[in-house]
VEXNU-466379 format. One record per atom (N, C-alpha, C, CB): residue number from 1; residue in one letter; atom name; x, y, z. Coordinates in Angstrom, 3 decimals. Glycine has a CB too. Example, Ala and Ser with C-alpha at 12.3 -4.5 7.8 and 13.67 -1.06 7.14 Angstrom:
<sites>
- 1 a N 13.190 -5.690 7.800 $
- 1 a CA 12.300 -4.500 7.800 $
- 1 a C 13.200 -3.300 7.800 $
- 1 a CB 11.308 -4.473 9.046 $
- 2 s N 12.850 -2.250 7.080 $
- 2 s CA 13.670 -1.060 7.140 $
- 2 s C 12.900 0.030 7.870 $
- 2 s CB 14.084 -0.598 5.725 $
</sites>
This chain:
<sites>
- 1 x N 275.842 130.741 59.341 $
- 1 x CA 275.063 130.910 60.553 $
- 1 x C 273.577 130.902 60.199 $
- 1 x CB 275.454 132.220 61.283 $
- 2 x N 272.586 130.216 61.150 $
- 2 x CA 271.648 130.301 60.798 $
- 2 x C 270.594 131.321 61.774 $
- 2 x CB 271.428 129.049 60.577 $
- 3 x N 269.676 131.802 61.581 $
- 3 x CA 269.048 132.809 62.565 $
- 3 x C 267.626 132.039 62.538 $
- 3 x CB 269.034 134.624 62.022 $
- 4 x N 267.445 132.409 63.469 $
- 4 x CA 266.095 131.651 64.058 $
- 4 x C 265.095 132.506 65.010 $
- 4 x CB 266.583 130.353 64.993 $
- 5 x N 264.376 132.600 64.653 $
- 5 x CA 262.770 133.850 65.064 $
- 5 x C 261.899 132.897 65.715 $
- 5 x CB 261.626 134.675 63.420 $
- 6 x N 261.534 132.923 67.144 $
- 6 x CA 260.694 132.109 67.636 $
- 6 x C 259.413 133.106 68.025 $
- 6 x CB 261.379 131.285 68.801 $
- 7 x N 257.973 132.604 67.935 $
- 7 x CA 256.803 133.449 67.861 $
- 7 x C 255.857 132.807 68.446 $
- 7 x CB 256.390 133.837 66.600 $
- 8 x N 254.614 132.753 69.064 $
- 8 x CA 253.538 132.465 69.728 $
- 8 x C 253.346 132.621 71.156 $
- 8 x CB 253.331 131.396 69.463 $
- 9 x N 254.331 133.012 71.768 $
- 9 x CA 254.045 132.968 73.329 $
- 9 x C 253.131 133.982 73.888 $
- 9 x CB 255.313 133.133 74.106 $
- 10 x N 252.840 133.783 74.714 $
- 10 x CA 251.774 134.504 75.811 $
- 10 x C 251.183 134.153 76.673 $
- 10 x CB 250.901 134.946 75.503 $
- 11 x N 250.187 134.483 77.131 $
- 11 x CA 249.613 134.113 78.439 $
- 11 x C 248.565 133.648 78.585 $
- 11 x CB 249.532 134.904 79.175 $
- 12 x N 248.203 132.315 78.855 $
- 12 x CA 247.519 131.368 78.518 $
- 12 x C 246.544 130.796 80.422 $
- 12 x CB 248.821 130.188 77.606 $
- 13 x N 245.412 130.543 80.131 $
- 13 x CA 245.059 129.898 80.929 $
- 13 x C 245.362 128.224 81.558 $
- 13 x CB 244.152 130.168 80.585 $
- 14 x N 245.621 127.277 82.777 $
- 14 x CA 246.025 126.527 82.810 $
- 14 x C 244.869 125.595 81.906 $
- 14 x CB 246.468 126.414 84.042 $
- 15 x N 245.770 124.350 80.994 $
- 15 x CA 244.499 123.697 80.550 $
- 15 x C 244.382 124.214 79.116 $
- 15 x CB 243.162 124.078 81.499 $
- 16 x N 244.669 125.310 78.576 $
- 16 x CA 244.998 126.016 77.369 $
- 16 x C 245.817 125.810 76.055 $
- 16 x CB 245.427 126.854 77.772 $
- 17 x N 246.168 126.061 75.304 $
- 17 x CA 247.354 125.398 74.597 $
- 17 x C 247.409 127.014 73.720 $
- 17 x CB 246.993 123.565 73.531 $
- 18 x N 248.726 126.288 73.172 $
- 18 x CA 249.505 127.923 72.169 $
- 18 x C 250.272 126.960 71.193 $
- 18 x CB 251.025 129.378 73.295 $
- 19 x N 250.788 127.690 70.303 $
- 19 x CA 251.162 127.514 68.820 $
- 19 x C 252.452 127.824 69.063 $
- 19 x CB 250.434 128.415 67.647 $
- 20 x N 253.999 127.595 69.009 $
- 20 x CA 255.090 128.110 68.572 $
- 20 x C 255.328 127.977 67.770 $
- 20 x CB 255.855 128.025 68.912 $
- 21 x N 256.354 129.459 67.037 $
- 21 x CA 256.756 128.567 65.452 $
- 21 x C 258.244 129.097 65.732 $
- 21 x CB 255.837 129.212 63.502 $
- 22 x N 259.231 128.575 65.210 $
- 22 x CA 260.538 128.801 64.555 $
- 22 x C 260.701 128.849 63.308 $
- 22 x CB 261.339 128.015 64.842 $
- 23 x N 260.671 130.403 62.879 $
- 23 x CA 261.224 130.483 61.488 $
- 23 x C 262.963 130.496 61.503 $
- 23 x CB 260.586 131.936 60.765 $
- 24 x N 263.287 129.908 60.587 $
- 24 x CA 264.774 129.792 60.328 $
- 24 x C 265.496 130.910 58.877 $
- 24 x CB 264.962 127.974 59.947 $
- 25 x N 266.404 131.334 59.264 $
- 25 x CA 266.662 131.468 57.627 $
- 25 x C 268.066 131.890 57.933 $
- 25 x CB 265.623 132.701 56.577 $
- 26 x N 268.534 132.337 56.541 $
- 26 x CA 270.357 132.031 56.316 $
- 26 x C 270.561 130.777 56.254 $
- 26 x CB 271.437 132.497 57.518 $
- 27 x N 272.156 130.393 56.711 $
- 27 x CA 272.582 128.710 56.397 $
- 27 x C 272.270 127.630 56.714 $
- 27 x CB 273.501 128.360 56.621 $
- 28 x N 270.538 127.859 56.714 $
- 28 x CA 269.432 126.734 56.636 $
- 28 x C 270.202 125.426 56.359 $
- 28 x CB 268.264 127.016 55.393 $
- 29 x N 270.885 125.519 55.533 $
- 29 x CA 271.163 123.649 55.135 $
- 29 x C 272.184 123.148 56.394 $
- 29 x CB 272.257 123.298 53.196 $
- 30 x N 272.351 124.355 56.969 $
- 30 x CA 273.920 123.751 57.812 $
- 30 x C 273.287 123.070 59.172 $
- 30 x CB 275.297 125.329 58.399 $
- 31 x N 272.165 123.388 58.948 $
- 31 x CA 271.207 123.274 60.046 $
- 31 x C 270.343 121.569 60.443 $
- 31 x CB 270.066 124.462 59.561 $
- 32 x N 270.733 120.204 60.525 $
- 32 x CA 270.089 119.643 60.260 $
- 32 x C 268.909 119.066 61.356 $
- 32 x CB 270.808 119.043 59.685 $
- 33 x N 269.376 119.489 62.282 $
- 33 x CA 268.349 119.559 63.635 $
- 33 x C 267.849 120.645 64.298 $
- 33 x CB 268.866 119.009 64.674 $
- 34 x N 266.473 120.922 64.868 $
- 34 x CA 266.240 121.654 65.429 $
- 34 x C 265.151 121.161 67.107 $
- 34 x CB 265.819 122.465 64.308 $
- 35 x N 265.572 121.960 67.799 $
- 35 x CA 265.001 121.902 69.542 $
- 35 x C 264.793 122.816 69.912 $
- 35 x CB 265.729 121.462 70.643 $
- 36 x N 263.443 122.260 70.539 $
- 36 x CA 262.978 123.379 71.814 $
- 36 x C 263.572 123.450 72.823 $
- 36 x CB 261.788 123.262 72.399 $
- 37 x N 263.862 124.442 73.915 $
- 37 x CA 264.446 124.265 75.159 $
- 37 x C 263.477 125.110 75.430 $
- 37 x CB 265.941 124.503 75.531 $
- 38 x N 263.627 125.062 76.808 $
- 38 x CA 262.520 126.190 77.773 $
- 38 x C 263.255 126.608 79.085 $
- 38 x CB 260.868 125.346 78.365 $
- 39 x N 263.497 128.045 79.567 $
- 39 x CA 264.104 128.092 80.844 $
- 39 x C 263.250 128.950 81.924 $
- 39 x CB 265.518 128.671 80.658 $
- 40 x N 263.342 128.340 82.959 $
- 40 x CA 262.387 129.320 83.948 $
- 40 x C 263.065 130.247 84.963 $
- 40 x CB 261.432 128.419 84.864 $
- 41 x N 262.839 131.174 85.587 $
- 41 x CA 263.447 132.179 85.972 $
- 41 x C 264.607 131.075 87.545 $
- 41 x CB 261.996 133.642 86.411 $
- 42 x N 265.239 131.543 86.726 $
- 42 x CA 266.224 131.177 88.454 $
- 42 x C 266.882 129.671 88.027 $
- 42 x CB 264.819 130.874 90.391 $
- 43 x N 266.145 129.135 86.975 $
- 43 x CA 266.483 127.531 86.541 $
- 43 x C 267.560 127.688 85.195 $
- 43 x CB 264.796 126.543 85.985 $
- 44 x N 267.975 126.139 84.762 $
- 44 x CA 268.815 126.302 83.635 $
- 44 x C 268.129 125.562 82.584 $
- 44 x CB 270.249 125.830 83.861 $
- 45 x N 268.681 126.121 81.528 $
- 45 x CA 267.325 125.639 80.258 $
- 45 x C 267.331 124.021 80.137 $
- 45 x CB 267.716 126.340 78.320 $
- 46 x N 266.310 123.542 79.813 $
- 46 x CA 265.955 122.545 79.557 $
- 46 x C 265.199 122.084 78.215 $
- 46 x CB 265.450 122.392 80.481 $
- 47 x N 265.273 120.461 78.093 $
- 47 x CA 265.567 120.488 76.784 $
- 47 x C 263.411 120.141 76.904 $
- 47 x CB 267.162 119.069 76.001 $
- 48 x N 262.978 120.213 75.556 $
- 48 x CA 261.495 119.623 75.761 $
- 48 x C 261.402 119.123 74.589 $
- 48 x CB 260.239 120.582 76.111 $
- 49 x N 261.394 119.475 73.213 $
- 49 x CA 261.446 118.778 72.153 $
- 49 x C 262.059 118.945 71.113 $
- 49 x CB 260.620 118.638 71.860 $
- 50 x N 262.969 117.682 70.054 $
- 50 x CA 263.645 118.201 69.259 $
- 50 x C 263.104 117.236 67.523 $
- 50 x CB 265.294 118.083 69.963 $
- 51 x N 263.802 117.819 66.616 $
- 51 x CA 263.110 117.032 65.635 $
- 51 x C 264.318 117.052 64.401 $
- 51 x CB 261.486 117.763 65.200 $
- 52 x N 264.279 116.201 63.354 $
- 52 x CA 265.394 116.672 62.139 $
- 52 x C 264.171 117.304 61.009 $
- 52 x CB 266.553 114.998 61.314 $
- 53 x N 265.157 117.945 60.426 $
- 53 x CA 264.573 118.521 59.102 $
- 53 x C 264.364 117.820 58.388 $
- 53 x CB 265.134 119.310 58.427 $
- 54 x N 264.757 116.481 58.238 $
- 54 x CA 264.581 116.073 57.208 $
- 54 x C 263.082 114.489 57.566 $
- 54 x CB 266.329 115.762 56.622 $
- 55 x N 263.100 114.580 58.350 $
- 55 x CA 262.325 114.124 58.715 $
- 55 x C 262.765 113.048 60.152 $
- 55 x CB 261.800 113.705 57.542 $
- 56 x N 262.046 111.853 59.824 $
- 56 x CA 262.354 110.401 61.066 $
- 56 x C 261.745 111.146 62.164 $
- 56 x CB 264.326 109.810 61.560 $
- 57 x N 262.185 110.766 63.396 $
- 57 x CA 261.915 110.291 64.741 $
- 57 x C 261.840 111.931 65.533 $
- 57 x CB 263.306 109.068 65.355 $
- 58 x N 260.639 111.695 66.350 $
- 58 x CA 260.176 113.452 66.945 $
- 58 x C 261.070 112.635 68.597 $
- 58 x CB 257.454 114.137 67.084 $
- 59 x N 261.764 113.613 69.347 $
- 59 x CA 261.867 113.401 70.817 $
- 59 x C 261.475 114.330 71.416 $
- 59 x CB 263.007 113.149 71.320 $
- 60 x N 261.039 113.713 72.960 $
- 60 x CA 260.282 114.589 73.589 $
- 60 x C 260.851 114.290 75.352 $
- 60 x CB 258.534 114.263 73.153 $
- 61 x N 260.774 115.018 76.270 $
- 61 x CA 261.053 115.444 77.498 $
- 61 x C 259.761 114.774 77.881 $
- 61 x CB 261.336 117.036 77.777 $
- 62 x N 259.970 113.761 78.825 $
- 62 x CA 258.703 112.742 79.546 $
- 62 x C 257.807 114.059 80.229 $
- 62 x CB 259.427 111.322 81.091 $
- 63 x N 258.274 114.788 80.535 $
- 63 x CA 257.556 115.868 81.145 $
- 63 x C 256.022 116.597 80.258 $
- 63 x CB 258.796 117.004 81.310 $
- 64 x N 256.391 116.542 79.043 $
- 64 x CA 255.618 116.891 77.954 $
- 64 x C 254.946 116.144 76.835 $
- 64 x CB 256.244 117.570 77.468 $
- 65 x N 255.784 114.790 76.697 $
- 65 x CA 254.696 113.779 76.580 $
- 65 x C 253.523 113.638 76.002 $
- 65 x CB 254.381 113.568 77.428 $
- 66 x N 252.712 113.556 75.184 $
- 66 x CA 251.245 113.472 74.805 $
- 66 x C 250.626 114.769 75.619 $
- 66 x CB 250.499 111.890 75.289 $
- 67 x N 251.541 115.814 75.263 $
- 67 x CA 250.748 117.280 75.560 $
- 67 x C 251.556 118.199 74.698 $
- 67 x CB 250.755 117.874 77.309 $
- 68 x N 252.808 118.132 73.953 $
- 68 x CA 253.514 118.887 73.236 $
- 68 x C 253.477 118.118 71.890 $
- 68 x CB 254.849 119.162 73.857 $
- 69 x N 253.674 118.779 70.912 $
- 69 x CA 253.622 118.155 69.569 $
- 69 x C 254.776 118.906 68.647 $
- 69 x CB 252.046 118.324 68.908 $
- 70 x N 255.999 118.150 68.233 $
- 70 x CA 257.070 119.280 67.266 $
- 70 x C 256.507 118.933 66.111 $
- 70 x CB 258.939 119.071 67.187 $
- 71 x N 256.648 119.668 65.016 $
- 71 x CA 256.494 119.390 63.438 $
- 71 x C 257.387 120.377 62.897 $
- 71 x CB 254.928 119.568 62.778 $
- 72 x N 257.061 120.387 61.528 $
- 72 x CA 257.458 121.279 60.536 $
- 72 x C 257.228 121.653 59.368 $
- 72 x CB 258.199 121.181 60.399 $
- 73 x N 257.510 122.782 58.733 $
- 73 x CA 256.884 123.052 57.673 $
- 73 x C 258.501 123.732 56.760 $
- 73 x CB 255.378 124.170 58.068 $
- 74 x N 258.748 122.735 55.792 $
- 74 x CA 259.821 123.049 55.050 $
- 74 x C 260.079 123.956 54.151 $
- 74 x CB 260.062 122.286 54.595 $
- 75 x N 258.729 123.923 53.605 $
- 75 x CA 258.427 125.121 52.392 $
- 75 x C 258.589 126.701 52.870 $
- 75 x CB 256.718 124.977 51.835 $
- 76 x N 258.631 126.676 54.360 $
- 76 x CA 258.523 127.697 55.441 $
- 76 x C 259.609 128.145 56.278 $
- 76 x CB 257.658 127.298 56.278 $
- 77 x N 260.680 126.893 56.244 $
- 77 x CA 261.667 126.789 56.444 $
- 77 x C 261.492 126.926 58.377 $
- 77 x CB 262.454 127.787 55.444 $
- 78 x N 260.299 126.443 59.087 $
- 78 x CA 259.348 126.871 60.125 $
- 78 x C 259.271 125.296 60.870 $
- 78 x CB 257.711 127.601 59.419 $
- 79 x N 259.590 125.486 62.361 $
- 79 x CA 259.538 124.620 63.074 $
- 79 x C 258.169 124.751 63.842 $
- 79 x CB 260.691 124.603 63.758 $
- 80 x N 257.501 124.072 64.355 $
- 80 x CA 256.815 124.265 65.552 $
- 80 x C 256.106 123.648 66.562 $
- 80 x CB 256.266 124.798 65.359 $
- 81 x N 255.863 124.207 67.876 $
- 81 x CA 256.018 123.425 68.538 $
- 81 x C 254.332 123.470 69.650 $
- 81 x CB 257.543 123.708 69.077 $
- 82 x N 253.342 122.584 69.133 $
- 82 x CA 251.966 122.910 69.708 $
- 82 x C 252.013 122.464 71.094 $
- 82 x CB 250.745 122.209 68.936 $
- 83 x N 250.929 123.563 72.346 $
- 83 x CA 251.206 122.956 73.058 $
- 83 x C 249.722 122.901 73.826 $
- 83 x CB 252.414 123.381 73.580 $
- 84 x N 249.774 121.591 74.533 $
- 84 x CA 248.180 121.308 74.634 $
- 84 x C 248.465 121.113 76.099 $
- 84 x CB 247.350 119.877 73.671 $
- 85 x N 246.637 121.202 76.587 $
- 85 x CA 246.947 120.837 78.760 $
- 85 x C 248.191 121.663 79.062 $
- 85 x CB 247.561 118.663 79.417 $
- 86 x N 248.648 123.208 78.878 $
- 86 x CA 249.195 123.404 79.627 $
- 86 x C 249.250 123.766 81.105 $
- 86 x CB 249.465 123.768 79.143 $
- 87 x N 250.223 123.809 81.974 $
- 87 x CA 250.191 123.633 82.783 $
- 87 x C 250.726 124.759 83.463 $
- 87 x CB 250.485 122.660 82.841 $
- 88 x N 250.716 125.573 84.689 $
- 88 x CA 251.251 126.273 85.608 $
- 88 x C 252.884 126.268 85.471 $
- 88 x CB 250.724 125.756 86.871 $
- 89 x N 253.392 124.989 85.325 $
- 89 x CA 255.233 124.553 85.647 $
- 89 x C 255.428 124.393 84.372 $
- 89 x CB 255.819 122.987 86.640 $
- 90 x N 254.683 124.740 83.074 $
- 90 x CA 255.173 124.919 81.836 $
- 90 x C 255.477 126.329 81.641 $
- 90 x CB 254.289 124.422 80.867 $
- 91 x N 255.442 127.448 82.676 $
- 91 x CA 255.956 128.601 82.339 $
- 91 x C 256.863 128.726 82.311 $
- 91 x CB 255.751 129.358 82.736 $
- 92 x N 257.605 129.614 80.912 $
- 92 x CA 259.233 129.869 81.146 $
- 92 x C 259.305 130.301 79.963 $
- 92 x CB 260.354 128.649 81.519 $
- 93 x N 260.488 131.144 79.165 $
- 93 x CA 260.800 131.450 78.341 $
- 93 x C 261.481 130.679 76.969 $
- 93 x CB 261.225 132.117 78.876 $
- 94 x N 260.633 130.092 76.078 $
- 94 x CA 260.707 129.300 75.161 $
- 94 x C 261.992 129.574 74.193 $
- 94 x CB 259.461 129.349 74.558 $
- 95 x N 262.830 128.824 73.895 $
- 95 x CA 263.799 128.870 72.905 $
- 95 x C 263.772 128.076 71.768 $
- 95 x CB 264.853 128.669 73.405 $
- 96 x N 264.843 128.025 70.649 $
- 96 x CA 264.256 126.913 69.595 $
- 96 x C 265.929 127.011 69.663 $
- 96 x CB 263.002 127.232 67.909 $
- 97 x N 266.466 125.778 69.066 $
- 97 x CA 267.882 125.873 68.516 $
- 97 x C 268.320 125.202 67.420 $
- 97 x CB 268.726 125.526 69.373 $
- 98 x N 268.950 125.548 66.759 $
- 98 x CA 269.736 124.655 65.361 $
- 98 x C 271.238 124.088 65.657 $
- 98 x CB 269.986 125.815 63.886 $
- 99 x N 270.786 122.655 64.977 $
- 99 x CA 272.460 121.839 64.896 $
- 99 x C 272.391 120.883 63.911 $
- 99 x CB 273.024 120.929 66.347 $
- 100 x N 273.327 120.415 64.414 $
- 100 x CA 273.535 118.780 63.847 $
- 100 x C 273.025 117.468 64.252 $
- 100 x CB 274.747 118.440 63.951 $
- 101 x N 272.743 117.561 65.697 $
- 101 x CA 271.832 116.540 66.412 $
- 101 x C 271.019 116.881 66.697 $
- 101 x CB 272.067 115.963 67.328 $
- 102 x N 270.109 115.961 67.244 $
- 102 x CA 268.703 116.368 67.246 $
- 102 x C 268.849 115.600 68.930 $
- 102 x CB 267.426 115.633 65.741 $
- 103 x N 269.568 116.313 69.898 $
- 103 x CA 270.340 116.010 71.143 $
- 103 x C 269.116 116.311 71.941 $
- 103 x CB 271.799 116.923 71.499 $
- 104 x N 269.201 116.322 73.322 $
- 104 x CA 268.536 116.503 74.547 $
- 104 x C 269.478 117.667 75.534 $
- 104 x CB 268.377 114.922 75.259 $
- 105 x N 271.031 117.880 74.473 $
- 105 x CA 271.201 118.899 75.720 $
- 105 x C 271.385 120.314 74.985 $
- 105 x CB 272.664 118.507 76.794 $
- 106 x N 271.320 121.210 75.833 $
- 106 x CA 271.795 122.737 74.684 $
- 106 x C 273.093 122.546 74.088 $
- 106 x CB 272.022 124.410 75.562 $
- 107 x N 273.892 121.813 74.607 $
- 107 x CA 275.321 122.301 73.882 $
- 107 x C 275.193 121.257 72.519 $
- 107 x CB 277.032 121.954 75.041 $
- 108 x N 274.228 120.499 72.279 $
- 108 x CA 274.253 119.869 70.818 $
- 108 x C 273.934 120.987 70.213 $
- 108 x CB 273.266 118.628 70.415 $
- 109 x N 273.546 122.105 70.158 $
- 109 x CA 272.998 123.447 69.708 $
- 109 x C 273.441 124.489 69.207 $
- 109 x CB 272.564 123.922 70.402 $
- 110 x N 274.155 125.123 68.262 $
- 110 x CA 274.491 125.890 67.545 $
- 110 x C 274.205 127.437 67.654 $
- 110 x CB 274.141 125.392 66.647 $
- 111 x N 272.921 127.643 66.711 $
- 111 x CA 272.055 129.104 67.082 $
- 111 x C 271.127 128.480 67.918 $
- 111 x CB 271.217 130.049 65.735 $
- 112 x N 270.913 129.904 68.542 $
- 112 x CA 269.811 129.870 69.251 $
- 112 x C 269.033 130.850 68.423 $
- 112 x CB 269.993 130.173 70.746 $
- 113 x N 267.049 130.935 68.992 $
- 113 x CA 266.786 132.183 68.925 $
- 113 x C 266.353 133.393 69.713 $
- 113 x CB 266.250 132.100 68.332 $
- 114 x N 265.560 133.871 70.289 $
- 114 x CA 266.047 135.117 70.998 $
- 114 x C 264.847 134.875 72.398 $
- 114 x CB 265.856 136.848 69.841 $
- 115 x N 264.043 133.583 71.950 $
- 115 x CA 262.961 133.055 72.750 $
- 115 x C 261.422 133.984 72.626 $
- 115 x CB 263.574 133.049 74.331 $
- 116 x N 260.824 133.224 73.603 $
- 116 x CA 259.586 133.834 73.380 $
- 116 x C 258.884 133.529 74.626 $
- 116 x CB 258.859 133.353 72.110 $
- 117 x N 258.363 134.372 75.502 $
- 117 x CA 257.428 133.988 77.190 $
- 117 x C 256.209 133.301 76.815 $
- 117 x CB 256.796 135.546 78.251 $
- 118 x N 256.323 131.914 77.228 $
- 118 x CA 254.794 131.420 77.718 $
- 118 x C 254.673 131.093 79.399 $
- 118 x CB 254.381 129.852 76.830 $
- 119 x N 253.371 131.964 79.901 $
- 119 x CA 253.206 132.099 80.954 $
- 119 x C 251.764 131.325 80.941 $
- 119 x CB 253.417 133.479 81.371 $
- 120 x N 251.736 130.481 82.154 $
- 120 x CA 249.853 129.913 82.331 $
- 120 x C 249.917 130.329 83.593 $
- 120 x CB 249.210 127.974 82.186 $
- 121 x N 248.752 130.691 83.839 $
- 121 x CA 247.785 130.868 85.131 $
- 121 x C 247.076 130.039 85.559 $
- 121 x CB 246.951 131.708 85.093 $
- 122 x N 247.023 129.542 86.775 $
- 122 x CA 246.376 128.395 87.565 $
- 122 x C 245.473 129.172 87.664 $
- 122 x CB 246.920 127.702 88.856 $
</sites>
């Protein structure tokens, strides 16, 4: 099992940006994909960006687009996920997840981690 610590959220002005990170640790190797999801109160999570560990191809939710950025830092065993121009309808409670695909839906998803609130103000 792998456990996963997601960190940076808060409360941001619209237009603002924030830092997420996903630290990972335990059965890191079993882990070869990791995703953001985001859910907003009353809604069902959704996917926004996912990436492999090992490197290749970043995907992203058209919604976020040339305003979200995934990377990673291996030595760190640390995902993360920058976020620029945010927006009012980017509020919601941030998740990260580990798998095997680097999918668009939660159930490609394994662990989760316990999330983290980013809220913007118009």
């Amino acid at each position: 099992q792998v456990q996963l610590v997601e960190s940076g959220g808060g409360l941001v002005e619209a237009g603002g940006s924030l830092r997420l990170s996903c630290a990972a640790s335990g059965r890191t190797f079993s882990s070869r994909a990791v995703g953001w999801f985001r859910q907003a109160p009353g809604k069902e999570r959704t996917f926004v960006a996912a990436m492999y560990w090992s490197g290749g191809g970043t995907y992203y939710n058209d919604s976020v687009k040339g305003r979200f950025t995934i990377s990673r830092d291996n030595a760190k065993n640390t995902v993360y996920l920058q976020m620029n121009s945010l927006k009012p309808e980017d509020t919601a409670v941030y998740y990260c997840g580990g798998g095997v695909v680097a999918g668009t839906g939660s159930h490609d998803y394994i662990d989760w981690g316990q999330g983290t609130q980013v809220t913007v103000s118009s």
